[in-house]
C-alpha positions, 0 to 999 in steps of 0.5 A, spaced: 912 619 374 919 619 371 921 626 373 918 624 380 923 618 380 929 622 377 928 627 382 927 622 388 934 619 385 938 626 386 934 627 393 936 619 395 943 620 394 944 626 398 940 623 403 941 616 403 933 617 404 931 609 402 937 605 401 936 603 395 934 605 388 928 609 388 925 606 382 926 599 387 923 603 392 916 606 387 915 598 385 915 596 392 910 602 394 907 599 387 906 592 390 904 594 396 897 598 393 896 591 389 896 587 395 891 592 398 886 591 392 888 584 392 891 584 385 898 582 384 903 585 378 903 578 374 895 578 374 895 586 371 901 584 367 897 579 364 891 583 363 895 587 359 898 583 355 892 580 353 890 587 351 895 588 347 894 583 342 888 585 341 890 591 339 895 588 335 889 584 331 885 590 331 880 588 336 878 594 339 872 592 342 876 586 347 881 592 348 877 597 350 873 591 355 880 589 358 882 597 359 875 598 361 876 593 367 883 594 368 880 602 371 874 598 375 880 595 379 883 602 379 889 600 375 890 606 369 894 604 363 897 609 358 899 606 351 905 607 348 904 605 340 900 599 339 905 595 341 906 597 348 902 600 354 905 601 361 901 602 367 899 604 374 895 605 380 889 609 380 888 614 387 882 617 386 
């Protein structure tokens, strides 16, 4: 995704495809595929915050649930340590 943004940025600014930042650009298409599934980036956002502390109070079990329905709702998360995740939308 990072190259992806990277290279979007280069090609928007040769031609001025978007108008705007292209990580701006990805989170609006982001947001428009939550709205979709009837989610919002606050409710995933919670949901891994939750999972988070969990992790950081070593209960995997509460994690693992949460990451578990995060998959069921087509929302990937990728783990970056114990004290961080990131996350995005799954296409199947």
């Amino acid at each position: 995704l990072k190259l992806f943004t990277h290279q979007m940025g280069e090609l928007s600014k040769v031609l001025n495809l978007f108008g705007e930042p292209p990580t701006q650009f990805l989170n609006l298409l982001r947001d428009l595929h939550l709205k979709e599934k009837n989610l919002s980036r606050g409710q995933v956002e919670e949901l891994i915050s939750k999972r988070i502390e969990a992790r950081k109070q070593k209960d995997f079990r509460t994690s693992d649930l949460i990451r578990d329905e995060l998959l069921n709702l087509g929302i990937e998360v990728m783990d970056q340590g114990t004290q961080s995740s990131t996350w995005d939308i799954r296409f199947d």
